[in-house]
N, C-alpha and C positions, 0 to 999 in steps of 0.2 A: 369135206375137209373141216376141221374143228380146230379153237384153240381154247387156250386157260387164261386165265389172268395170270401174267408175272408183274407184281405189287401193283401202286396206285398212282399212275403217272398223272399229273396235271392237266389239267383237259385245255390248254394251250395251242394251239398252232397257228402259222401258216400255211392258205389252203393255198399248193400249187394252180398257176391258173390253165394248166392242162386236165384240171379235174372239175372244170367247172365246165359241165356237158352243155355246150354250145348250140347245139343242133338236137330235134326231138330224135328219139330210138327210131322211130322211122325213117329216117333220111339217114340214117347209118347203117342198114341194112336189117336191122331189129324189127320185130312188133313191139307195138306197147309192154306187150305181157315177156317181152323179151330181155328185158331191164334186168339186172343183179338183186339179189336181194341176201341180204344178212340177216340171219335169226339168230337172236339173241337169248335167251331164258335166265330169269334170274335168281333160279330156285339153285343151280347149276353154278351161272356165271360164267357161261361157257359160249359160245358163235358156232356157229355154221356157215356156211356159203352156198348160195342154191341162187335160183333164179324167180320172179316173179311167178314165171307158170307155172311154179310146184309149189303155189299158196296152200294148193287143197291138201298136201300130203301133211303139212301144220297143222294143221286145223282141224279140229274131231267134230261128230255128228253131234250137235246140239250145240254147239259155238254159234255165238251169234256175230257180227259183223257189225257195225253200226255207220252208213257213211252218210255223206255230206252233199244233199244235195242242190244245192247252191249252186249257179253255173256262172260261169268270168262275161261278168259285162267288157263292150270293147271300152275301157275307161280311160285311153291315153287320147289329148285330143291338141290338136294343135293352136297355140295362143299366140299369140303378139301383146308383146311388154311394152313398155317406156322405148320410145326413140327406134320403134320396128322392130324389138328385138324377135329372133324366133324363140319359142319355150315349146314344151310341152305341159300341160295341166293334167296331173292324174287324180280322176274322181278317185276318191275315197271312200265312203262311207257317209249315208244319210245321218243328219243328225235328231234329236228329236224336236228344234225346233225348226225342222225344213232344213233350214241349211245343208251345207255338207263340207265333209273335211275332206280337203284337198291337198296336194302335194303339187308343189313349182317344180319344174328338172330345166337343163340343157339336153339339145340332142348330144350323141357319143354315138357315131357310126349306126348300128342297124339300131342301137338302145338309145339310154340316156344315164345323165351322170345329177349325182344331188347337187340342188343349189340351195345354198345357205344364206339369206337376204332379210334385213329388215327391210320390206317392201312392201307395205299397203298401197294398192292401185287397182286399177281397172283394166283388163285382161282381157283383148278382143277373139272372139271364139267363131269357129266358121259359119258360114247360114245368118250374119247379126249378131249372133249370140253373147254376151255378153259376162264376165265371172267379175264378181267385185268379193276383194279380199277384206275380209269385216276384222278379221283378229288375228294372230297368231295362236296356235293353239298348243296348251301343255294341259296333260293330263292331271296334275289336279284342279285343273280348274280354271285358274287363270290367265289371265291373255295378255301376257308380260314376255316379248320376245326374247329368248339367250343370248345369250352374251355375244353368240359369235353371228348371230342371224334365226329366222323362223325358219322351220323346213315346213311344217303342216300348217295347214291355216283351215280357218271356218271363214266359208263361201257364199255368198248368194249367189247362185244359179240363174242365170235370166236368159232361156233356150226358146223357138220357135217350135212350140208345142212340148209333148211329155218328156222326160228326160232320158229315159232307156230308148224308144226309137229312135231320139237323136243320136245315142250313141254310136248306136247300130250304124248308122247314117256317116256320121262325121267322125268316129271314135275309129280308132283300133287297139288292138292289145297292149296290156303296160310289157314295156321289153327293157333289159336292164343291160351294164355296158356287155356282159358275157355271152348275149347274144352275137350270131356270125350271118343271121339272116335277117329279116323282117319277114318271119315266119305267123300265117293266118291264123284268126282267130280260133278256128277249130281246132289248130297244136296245142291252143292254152284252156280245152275244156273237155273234164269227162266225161265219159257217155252215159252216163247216168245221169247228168245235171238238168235238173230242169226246173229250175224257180232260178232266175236271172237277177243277180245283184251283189255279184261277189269283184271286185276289183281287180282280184290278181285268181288264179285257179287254185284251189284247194287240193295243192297237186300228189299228196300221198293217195290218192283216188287214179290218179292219170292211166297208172297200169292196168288197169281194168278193161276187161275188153267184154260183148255177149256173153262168147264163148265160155270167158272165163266163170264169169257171175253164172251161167248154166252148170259148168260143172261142179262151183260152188254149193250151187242148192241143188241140184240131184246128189250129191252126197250129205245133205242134210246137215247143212250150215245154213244157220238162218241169215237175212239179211232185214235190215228199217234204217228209217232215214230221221235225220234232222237238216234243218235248216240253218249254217251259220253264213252271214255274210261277210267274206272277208275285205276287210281293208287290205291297205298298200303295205307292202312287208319290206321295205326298206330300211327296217328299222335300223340304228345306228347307235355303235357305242354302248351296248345292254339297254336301249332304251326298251321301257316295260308296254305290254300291248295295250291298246286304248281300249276304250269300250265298243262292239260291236252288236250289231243286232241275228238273234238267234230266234229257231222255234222247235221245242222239245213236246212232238206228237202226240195225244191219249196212248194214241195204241205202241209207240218205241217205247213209252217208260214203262208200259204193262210189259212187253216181249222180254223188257231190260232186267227187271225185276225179278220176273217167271224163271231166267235163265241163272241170274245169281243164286234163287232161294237153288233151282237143282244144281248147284255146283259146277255148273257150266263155266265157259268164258265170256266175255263179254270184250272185244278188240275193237277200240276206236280207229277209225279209216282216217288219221290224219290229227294232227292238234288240234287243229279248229271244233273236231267232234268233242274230245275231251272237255276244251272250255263249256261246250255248251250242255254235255249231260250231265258233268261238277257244278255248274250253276243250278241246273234243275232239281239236283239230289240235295236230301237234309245229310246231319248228320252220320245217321248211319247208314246211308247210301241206297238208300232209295229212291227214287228217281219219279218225278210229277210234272205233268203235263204244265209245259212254263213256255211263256216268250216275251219279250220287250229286250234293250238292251242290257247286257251285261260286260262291267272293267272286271272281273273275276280274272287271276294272277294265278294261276296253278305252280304251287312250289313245293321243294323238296320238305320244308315245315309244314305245310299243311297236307300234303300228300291227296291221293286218289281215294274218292269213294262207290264210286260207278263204274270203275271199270280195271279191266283184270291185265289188258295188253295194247298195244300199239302198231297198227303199219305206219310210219311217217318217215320224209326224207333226211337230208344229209344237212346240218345247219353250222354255220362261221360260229368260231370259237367264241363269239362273242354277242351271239344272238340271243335272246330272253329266249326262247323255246327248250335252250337246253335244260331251263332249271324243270320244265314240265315234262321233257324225258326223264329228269331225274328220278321227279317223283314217280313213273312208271316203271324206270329200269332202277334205279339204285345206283351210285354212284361207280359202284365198282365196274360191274357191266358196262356203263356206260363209257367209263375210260376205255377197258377194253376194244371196244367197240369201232371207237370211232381212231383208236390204233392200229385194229385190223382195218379199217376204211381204208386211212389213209397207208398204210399197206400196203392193201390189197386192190390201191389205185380205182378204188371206188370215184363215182362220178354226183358231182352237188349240182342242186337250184333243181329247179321246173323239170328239168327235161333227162335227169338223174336218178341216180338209184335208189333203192328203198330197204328202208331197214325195220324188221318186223318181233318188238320185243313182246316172248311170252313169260309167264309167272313163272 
């Protein structure tokens, strides 16, 4: 089934909360690789509807893939506030000087809900452990709480031994209120993942099953990895993404390279992969073995230079992510798009469908 753009509607809405997929595809009768998927093209401007498992029929011999192998630490961990209160504390992202940025919440049933608080204190964590809130944090810089309270803060961490086994240990997954379970940690991690230090799952990768990745590369679609770790995606209000730590491999920006001079594709497995091989590329998109943290804003003004298409999920009208669809889809497409989503009763967050835009 296909559709066309009719004009340029405002990418506005209200996301019904029946579309917010509560529960993984597997507990609804699905596989992973069972998920919806929308393809987009923007040479066209036109959609498709098909399903995850018919990636390969997209996708031509010499297309490269690029995904994200970074895997979801358990980062939500339970705290005690001022006067017993219960919170949860979600690790965020290491900083570089040690620290780490963290996120306060309330529980909310299986999830949790934002808390907005000028609150500097001391936060008891289970095992001894202990999180002392050093600042509020705002992404240019300074440590000057808003007006209406700090959401993120920079952390010192004081845990009984390293901080990933602890997790393991005392943590479990960040769940948000749309959650309907307190579904394991293995729901919120690809099978591909394996360098541990991503706070939430880098979930346009989720669909991916062996099988699929087999039949993937027996029909000669390449596949390479990068490393981004993501923070907490709560973000609120268009707030713009923070800086995160990434690692862009010798040999992915050779394959990346290889594949654009022959006119190939090159489709990043999720945003997080975009940020980090636009940070690694110059100018004219060539792409070099890079790592340390990068704040890189991919936008419709500065546009893509590494990469040709996108699988990524379904995002609130009001999320910073859509300006980096933009730059991949173009504006019009993109309307379209998320018209026919909400349509065609498409499903958002972690545990939802995926939308696969080519040139």
């Amino acid at each position: 089934m296909s559709a066309v753009l009719d004009g340029h509607p405002r990418l506005r809405f209200d996301l019904p909360a029946e579309l917010e997929a509560a529960s993984p595809p597997e507990a609804r009768g699905l596989g992973r690789e069972g998920v919806r998927m929308m393809v987009g093209r923007r040479d066209t401007r036109t959609v498709d509807h098909a399903r995850f498992r018919d990636l390969r029929r997209f996708l031509a011999p010499g297309d490269l893939l690029v995904i994200n192998t970074s895997q979801t630490m358990p980062a939500s961990l339970p705290a005690t506030g001022r006067d017993g209160e219960h919170l949860r504390l979600h690790v965020s992202t290491r900083l570089p000087n040690g620290h780490w940025l963290v996120e306060l919440r309330r529980p909310a049933g299986a999830g949790t809900e934002a808390l907005w608080e000028d609150r500097p204190e001391v936060l008891t964590l289970p095992g001894g452990g202990r999180a002392f809130l050093v600042s509020a944090f705002q992404r240019d810089g300074t440590s000057e709480p808003a007006a209406c309270g700090a959401r993120l803060w920079e952390a010192d961490l004081r845990v009984p031994g390293p901080l990933l086994p602890y997790l393991e240990g005392a943590g479990a997954p960040i769940r948000y209120r749309h959650a309907d379970h307190a579904w394991p940690i293995e729901s919120y991690r690809t099978v591909y993942g394996t360098d541990v230090g991503s706070a939430e799952m880098p979930s346009a990768g989720r669909p991916f099953t062996p099988e699929a990745i087999t039949e993937l590369v027996a029909g000669g679609v390449l596949i390479a990895p990068i490393v981004l770790h993501t923070g907490v995606s709560s973000l609120e209000e268009g707030e713009l993404p923070y800086p995160e730590w990434f690692r862009v491999p010798s040999a992915t920006a050779g394959v990346v390279n290889h594949v654009r001079r022959s006119r190939s594709r090159v489709v990043a497995v999720g945003t997080t992969v975009v940020r980090a091989l636009e940070s690694a590329s110059d100018a004219a998109g060539t792409v070099r073995e890079a790592d340390g943290w990068t704040d890189l804003v991919v936008t419709p003004e500065r546009g893509v230079r590494a990469v040709d298409g996108l699988l990524t999920g379904w995002h609130r009208s009001e999320a910073s992510h859509l300006l980096l669809l933009e730059a991949v889809a173009g504006p019009d497409l993109l309307a379209l798009a998320y018209q026919e989503a909400l349509g065609h009763r498409y499903l958002w967050h972690e545990f939802g469908d995926v939308f696969l835009i080519l040139p």
